[in-house]
N, C-alpha and C positions, 0 to 999 in steps of 0.2 A: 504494500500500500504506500503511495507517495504521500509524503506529510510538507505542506506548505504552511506560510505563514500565517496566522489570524487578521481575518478582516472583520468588520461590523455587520449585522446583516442586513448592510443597505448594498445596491447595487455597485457595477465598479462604473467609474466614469469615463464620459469620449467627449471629445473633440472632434467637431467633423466639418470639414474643410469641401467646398463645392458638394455644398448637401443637398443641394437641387431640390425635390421634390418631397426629401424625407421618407424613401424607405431604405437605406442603413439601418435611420434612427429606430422605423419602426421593428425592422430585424433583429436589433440588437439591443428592444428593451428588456429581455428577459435575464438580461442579464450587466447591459450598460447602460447607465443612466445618462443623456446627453444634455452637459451643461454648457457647452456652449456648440453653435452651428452656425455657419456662415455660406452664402452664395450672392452673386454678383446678378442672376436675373431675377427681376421683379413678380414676373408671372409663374414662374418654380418658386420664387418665396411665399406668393400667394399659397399654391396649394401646401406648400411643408409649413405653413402658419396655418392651415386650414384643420391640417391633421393635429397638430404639436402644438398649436399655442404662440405663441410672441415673446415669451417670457426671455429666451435664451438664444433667439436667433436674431441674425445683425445681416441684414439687406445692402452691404458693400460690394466696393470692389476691392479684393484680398490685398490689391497693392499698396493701400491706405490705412490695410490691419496693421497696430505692432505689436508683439508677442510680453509686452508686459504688461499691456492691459487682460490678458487670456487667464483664468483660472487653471491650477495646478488640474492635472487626468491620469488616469492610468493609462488611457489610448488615445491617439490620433491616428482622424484616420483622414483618406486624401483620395476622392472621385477625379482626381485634376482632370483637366478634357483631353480628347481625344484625337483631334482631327488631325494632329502632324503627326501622328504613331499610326493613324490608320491606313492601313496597306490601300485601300477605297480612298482617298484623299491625297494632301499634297507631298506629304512626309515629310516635311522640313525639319520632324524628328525633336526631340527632345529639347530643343533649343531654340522651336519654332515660338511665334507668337502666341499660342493657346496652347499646347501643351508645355511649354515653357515656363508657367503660370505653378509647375511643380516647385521650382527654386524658391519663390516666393512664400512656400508652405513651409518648408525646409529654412527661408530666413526667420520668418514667426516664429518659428521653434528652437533654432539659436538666440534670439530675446528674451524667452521664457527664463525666468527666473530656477525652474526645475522642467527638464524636457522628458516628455512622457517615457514611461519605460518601453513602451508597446508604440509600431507604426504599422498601420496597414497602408498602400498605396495601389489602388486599381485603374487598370483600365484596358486598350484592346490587347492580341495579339500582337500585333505589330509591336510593341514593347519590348519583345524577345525576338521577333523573329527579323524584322527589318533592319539591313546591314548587317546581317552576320551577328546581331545581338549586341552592336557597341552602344546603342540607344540605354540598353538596359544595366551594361556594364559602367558607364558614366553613374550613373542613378546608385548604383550599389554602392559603388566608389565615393560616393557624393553620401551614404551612409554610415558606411565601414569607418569614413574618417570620424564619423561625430561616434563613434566608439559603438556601434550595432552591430551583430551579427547577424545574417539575410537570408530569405529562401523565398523562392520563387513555385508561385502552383499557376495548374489555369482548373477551372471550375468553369464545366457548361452549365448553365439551366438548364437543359435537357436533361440531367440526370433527375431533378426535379418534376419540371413543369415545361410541358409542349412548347417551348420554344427552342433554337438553336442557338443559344450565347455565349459563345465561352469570352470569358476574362481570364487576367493576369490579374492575380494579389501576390502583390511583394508582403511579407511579413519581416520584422527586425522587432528584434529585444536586443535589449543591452547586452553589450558583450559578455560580462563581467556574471551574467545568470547562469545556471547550473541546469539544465533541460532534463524534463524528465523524460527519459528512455522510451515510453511508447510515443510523445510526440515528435520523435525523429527518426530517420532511415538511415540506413548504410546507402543507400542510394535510390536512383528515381521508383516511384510508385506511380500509381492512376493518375496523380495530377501534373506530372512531368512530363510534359512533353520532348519530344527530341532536342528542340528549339532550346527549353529550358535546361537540359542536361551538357547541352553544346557551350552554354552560357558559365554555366555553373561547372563545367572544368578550368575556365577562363581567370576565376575572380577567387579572392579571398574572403576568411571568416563567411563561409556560405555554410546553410544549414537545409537538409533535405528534412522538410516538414512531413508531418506523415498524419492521417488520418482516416477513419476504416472507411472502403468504400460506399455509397448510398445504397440501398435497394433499388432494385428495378421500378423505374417511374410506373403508373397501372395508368393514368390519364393520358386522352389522345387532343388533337386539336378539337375533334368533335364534342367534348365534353366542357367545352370550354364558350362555344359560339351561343351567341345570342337570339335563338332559330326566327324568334317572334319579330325583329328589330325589321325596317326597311329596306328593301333590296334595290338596286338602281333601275330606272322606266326602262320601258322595252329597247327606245332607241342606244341605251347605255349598254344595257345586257349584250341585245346584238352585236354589239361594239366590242367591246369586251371579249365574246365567243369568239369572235371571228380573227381575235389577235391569239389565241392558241394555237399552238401547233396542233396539227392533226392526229398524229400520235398521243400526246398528252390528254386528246379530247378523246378519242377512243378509249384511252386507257380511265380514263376519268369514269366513264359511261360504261364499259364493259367491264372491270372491278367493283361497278358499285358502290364510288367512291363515297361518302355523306360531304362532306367539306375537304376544298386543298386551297391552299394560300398558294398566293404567286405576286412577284412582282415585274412591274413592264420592264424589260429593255430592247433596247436598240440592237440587233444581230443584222449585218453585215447591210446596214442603213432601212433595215423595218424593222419596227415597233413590233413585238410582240410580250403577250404577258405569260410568262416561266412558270408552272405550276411548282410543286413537290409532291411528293406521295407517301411519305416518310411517317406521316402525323403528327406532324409538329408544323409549327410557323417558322418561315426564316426570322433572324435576327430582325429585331426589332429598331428604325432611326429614327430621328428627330424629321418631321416631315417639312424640306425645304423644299420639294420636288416631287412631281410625280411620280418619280421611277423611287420613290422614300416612301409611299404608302403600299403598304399590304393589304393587296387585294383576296378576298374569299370570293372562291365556285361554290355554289352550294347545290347538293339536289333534293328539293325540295317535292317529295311523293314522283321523280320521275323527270320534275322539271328544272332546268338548269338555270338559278339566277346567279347574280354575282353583285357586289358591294365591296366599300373599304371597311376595314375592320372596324368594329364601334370603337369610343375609347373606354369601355368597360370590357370589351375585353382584351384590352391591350393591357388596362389593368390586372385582368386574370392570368395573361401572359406572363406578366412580372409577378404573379404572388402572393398582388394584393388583396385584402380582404375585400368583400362587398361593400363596407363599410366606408373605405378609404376614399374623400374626398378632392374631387378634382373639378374645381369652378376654373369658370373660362371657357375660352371657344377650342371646338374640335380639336385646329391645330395644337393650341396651348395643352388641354389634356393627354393630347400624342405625343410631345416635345416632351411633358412631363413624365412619360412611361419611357419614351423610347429613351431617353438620354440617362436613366437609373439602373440604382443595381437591384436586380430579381431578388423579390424576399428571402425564397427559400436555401437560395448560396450564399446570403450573408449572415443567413439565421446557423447555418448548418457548420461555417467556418467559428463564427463566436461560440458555440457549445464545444465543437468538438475541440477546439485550438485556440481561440485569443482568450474567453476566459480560464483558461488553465493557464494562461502563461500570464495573463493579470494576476491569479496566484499565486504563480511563481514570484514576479517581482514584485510581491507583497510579502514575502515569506524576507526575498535577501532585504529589505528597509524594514522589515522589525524585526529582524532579530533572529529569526527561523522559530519565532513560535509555533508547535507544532498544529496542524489542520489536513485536514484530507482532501485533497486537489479535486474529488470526484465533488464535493460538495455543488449544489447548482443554487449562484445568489438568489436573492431574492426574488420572485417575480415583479416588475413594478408594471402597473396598467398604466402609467400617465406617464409622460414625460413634457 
């Protein structure tokens, strides 16, 4: 039995840096209580005020945060954006204009009068994989020196919930902590990717995180759709239909399909819309475009409609509860799902992994009073 340090039985705390829409927070209140949160758009503050409350979120731009005004944490954590790490974008990489915005996290936390012992930082593949992984070896590097040791997973929502999401989370604790033996590997597991492993012979104080794989997901895309919801007028449908490939429409229709997602693209200068068959949705974007909204075929008793996904169940896509509100227009509620992280892989990494290792570095700051690491804090409803 692993014995950590004694805590109170209140929850541990987060910091969370481009907290967009609020569900980290809502993932990880069963166990972190978030005292402070911060994001730069207005209409994602909207709805993570809608959920959360006002008490502890600040509607900036992170560049005007300074890290002494921040309350002490046990974690920060860091959604930074995405667009120059995405392999689909410009990649200006690590140093670009908007994911560049990472450093800035990383200065706040040098101001800190006490910097958390625990970092998560997420965001897409291309973190690992774009240039040969020096995107991500910068970042590590950019850790290792502020005294952390690092490890790299990626985490679908599909192991979850019918969408196909995989992320990168970086995790780092302090060097200087003592790990407990089932949360590390002699080397890669399910969440290591090749990308990741190619990386992680490259860099120092790296840490192969480990944690037991999920069950097998039992939910399809079709458990998820909204069957009652509006479907597009006949002129749209036709339209629609007639941009499938032939093959994907037969197979649509002669499988039996109930619902397939697909998005338009341009192939070899015609527009056509790409089904899948898989039962799941492709990855979810922030809708600037119409080749960014996700389309459903549905058949309904025999007949083929099609529509963009509602934004409830884009909501369902990522996790969230029924309950989880999302004021504002269309786009605004899709920007708000698609640009977040899925519940159930932030819920699933904080049990199995970050509060055990908030334990841990509770245990080296008092003292090693003895406690049982399996213990699960408190649950808090509110944050």
């Amino acid at each position: 039995m692993i014995r950590t340090g004694k805590r109170s039985d209140s929850a541990f705390t987060l910091l969370e840096f481009f907290a967009g829409s609020g569900l980290v927070a809502y993932a990880l209140k069963k166990y972190f209580r978030t005292v402070w949160a911060n994001d730069i758009d207005e209409k994602k503050a909207a709805v993570y005020i809608a959920n959360h409350g006002n008490s502890h979120f600040l509607t900036a731009d992170i560049q005007t945060i300074s890290g002494v005004d921040l309350p002490t944490a046990d974690l920060s954590w860091a959604s930074f954006p995405c667009q120059d790490l995405s392999l689909a974008g410009q990649t200006a990489g690590i140093n670009g204009a908007r994911s560049g915005m990472v450093w800035e996290w990383l200065r706040i936390l040098d101001e800190m009068s006490v910097m958390p012992p625990l970092l998560v930082a997420e965001n897409v593949e291309g973190l690992v994989s774009a240039e040969g992984g020096n995107h991500y070896r910068v970042l590590h590097e950019a850790l290792r020196s502020r005294g952390y040791k690092i490890g790299a997973v990626m985490l679908d929502a599909a192991y979850w919930i019918p969408q196909s999401r995989p992320r990168i989370f970086v995790i780092a604790i302090k060097n200087d902590m003592e790990l407990p033996t089932e949360l590390v590997s002699n080397g890669p597991t399910w969440m290591h990717t090749k990308s990741i492993a190619k990386v992680a012979d490259s860099v120092q104080d790296w840490v192969w995180w480990n944690m037991p794989e999920p069950a097998v997901r039992q939910e399809t895309l079709s458990d998820i759709v909204e069957w009652d919801a509006p479907c597009d007028d006949e002129v749209a449908r036709q339209r629609n239909i007639s941009l499938i490939a032939p093959n994907h429409l037969e197979r649509f229709i002669s499988d039996r399909v109930s619902a397939a997602p697909g998005y338009k693209r341009t192939r070899n200068g015609k527009q056509v819309l790409e089904l899948r068959f898989d039962g799941i949705a492709g990855c979810l974007r922030t809708p600037k475009g119409g080749s960014s909204r996700q389309y459903l075929v549905l058949n309904c008793d025999g007949e083929l409609k099609t529509r963009l996904l509602t934004i409830r169940e884009t909501a369902r896509l990522m996790g969230a509860p029924e309950s989880y509100k999302l004021p504002g227009s269309y786009n605004d509620g899709y920007k708000a799902m698609g640009d977040a992280v899925a519940v159930p892989v932030a819920e699933y990494l904080a049990k199995h992994l970050l509060s055990k290792l908030a334990l841990v570095a509770s245990r080296n700051s008092q003292g090693g009073t003895e406690l049982d690491v399996e213990r699960t804090p408190r649950v808090v409803t509110a944050i």
